[in-house]
N, C-alpha and C positions, 0 to 999 in steps of 0.2 A: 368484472364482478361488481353488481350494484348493493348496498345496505340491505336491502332482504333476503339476496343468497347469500351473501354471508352471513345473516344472521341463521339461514336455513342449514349452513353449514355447523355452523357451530352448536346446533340442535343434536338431540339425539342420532335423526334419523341420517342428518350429514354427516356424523361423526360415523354413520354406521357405511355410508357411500364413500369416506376417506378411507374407511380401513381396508375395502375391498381393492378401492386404486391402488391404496401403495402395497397390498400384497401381492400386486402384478408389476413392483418394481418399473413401474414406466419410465421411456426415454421420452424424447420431442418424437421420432420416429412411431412411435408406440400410439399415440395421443387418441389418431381417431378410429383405430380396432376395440381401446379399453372403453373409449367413450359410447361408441355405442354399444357395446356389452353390459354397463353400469346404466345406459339409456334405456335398458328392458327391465330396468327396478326401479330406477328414480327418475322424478322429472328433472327434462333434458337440461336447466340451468344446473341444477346443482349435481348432475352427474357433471357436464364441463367443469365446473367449480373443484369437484373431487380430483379428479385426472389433473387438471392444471394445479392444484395444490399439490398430489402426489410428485409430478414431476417436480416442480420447484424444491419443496424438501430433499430431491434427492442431492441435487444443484445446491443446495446450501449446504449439505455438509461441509464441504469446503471448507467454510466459513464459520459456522457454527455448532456446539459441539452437541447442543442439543434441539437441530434441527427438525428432526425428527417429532418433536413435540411442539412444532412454530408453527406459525401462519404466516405468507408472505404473498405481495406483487412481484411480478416479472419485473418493474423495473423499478422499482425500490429494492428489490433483492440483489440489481447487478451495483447501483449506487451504495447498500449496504457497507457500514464498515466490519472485517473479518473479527472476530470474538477476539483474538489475539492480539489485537492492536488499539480494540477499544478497552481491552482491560490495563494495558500497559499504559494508554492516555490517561484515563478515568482515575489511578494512584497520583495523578499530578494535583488533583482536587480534593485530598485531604484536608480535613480540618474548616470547607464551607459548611455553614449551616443547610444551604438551598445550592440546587443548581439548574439553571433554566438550559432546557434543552432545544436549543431555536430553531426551529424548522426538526423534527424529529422523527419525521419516515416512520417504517416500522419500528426501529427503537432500539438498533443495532450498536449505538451508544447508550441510549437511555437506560439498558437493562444493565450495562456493564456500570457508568455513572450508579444508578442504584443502589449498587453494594459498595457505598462511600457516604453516599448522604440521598435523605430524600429530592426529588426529581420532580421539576415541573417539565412534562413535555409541551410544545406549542406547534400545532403544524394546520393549514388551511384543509389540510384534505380528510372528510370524516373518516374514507374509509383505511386510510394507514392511521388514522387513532384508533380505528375499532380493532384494527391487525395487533396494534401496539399493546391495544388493554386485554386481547387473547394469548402474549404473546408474554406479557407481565405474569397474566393468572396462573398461564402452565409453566412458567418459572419460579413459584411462588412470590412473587413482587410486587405485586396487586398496592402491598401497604403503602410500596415507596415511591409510587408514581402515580401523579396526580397529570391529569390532560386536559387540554383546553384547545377548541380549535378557534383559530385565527389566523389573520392574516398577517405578515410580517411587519409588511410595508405598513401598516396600522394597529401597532400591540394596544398602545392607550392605557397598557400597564402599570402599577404602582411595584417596583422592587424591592422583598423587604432589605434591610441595612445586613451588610458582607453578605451577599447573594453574588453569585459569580454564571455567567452562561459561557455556554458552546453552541459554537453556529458551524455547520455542516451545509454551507450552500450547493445546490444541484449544478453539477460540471456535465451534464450533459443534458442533450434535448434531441427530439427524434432520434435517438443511438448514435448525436455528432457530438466530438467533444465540443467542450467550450474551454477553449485557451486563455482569453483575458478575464482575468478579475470582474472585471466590470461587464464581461455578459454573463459571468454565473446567476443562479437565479435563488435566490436576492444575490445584488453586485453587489460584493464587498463594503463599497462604500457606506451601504449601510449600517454599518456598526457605529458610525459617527452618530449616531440617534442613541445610541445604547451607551458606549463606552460611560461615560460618566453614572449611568446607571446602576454598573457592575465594581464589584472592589477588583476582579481578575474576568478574562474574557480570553477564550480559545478559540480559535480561526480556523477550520481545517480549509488549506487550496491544494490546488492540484502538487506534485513532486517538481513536476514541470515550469513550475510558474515563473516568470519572466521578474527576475529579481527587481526590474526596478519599478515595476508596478506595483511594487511592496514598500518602496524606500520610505515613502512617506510617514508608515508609520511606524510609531516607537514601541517598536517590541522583538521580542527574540522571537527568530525561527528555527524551528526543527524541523531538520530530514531523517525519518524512520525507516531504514529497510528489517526486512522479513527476511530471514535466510538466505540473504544476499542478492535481494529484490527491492531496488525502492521502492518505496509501496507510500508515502504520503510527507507533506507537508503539513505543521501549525503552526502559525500564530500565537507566542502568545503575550495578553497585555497585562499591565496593573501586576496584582503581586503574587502573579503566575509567571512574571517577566525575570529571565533568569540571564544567563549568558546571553550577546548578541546572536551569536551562531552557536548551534546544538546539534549534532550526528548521535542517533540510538540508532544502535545494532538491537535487535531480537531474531530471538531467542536470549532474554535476559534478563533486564536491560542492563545494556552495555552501552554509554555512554561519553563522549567526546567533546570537551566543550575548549572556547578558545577564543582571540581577536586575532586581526591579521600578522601574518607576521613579514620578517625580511626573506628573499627567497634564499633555499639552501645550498651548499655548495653543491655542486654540480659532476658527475661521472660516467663515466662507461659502465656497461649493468658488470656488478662485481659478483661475489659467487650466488647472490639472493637475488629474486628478482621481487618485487612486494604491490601487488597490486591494491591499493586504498577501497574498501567495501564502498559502494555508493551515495551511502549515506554520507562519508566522510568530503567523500567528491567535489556532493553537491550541496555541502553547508561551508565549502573552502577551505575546510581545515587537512589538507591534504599536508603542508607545511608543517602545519600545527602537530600533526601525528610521525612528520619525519623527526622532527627534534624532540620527539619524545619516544623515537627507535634509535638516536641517533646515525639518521642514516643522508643518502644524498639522492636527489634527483637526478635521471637519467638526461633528460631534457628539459627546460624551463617549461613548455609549453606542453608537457607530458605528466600523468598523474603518478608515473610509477617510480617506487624509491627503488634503492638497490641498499647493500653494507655486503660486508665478508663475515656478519655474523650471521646466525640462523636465530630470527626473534620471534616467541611465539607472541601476537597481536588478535585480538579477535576483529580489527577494526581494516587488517587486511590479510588479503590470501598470498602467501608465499608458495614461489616457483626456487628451486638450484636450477641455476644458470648450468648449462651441459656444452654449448657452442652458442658463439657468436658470429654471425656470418652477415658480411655486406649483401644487401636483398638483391638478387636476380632469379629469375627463376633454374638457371644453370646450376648456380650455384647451390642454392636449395636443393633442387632434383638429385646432384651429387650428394651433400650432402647426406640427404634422407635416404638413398640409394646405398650408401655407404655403411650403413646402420641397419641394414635385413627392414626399413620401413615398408608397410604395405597400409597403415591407415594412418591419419595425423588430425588431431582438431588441431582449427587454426581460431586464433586470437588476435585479433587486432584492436591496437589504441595509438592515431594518426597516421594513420595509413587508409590510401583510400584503394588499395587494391580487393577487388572482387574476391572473395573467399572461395566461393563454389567454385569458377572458373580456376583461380589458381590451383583446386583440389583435382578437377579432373586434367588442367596442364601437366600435372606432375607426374602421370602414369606410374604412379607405385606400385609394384607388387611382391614387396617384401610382406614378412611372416608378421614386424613388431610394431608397436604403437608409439607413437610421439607424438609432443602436443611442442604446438610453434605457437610462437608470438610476433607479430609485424608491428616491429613499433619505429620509433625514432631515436637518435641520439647522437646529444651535439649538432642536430641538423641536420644528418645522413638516415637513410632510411634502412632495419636490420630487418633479419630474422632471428631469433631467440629459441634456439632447440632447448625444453626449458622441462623439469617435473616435478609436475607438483607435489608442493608439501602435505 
């Protein structure tokens, strides 16, 4: 879509070729029956423009709650951050006068950032500022977000005094990811232009990112999951810099903060089995959250605590331990054989055995359901007839 369908779009008469798309509810399936249908009233750009908008709305819901009233790209939509997680970022930013939003897509933080303080967005591509400032309007936001396009790698900007930004670098290119730091686009490294710029500076990388392409610099990171999804990494510098390591649960926020600690004493799974939410995982404070259940680890090289008490944590999901059985498939098979099983999700954490393979070795055809765990402990490899809390 070029600057004059969208501007054609956002006219009356597009607005009137939007409404006809999305009351045919289209899929990607759908695309080119609606299109040419809406092609016998409007000219053919902005009929594609209506159907590709309608479908995208639909696809964002997901994400945003008032979808339904946005404008979006296909692939600024999948880079998108979800309404839930830019609103839980953006209460970190209290109390800036300004916040520069670097690199700002359609505005998936910007709109959340806004209802905090007002919002410079900055991004090279006109037409996700022009999605951005449709996207403002029919939010009513319009007042709190100011746009500028640019390009990163060249602001040439003056920041006023306690301005603080967030940079949201693009982790993907042709639909591949990008894993290093330094090939996201802008590579990290660029913030060494800015950092003394900002009083506080947020980083988002990937969940995934290779901890020690981060060592270098001096800030705390947080691991966010979503209903028990990791869902993102940040950065953050200056006097947004909090703990070294940070784990937020949402739905909340529920938060976990902490330094390294010694490792815990060590057991065989006792009557709790307590698997650590992801977030906790992969910010290390897996430790950190045993001696604050008082509990002990199964295996040194394993995330899962155990106790003989039942503790409620939001920061992990507890199993009662039901059986413990040395891993064979014999034995298992008897086992679950033993118990009227006919269906069992299986769970593994160090164990490299095939899940789907071992579900159809097992020929169950009992009546009841169990859920197994394949884990380790002490070195030996188990199964954990296990139900959840």
């Amino acid at each position: 879509m070029d600057t004059e369908t969208l501007c054609q779009l956002l006219a009356p008469l597009g607005q009137e070729a939007l409404a006809v798309a999305e009351a045919a509810e289209p899929d990607e399936a759908d695309f080119l029956p609606i299109f040419q249908r809406l092609a016998q009233r409007f000219p053919d750009p902005l009929a594609r423009a209506a159907v590709e908008q309608a479908i995208l709305r639909r696809r964002a819901r997901a994400k945003f709650s008032h979808a339904d009233q946005m404008y979006f790209a296909r692939e600024a939509l999948e880079q998108a951050t979800s309404e839930p997680l830019a609103q839980y970022r953006a209460t970190r930013f209290h109390g800036f006068p300004y916040i520069f939003d670097l690199g700002c897509g359609i505005g998936g933080d910007t709109l959340a950032l806004a209802n905090v303080a007002p919002v410079i967005g900055i991004d090279k591509d006109r037409i996700r500022l022009m999605l951005l400032a449709a996207n403002a309007q029919a939010l009513d936001l319009q007042e709190k977000i100011s746009l500028v396009q640019a390009d990163l790698y060249d602001l040439g900007m003056w920041f006023p005094p306690r301005s603080c930004g967030f940079f949201d670098p693009a982790r993907r290119t042709n639909e591949r990811r990008l894993h290093s730091v330094n090939a996201y686009q802008p590579p990290i490294h660029i913030i060494h232009e800015w950092i003394t710029s900002f009083e506080a500076l947020a980083v988002k990388v990937s969940p995934a990112v290779d901890l020690e392409q981060i060592a270098e610099y001096d800030c705390e990171v947080e691991f966010v999951s979503w209903r028990g999804q990791l869902k993102e990494a940040i950065l953050w510098f200056g006097a947004l810099r909090g703990a070294a390591r940070k784990a937020t649960v949402l739905p909340g926020p529920h938060s976990l903060t902490g330094e390294a600690q010694p490792p815990l004493l060590l057991s065989s799974p006792m009557t709790y089995l307590y698997e650590p939410d992801p977030a906790v995982m992969r910010a290390g404070l897996v430790r950190c959250l045993g001696r604050q259940m008082n509990a002990h680890q199964i295996d040194p090289t394993i995330a899962f605590l155990t106790s003989n008490d039942f503790i409620r944590t939001v920061f992990a999901r507890a199993f009662r331990v039901e059986e413990v059985i040395p891993f064979s498939l014999k034995r298992l098979r008897a086992a679950l054989r033993s118990r009227d099983v006919g269906t069992v999700t299986l769970k593994k954490r160090g164990s490299g055995v095939d899940t789907d393979d071992l579900i159809r070795r097992l020929r169950l055809r009992g009546s009841r359901e169990e859920t197994v765990i394949l884990t380790r402990t002490d070195g030996r490899m188990v199964a954990l007839i296990v139900e959840p809390m």
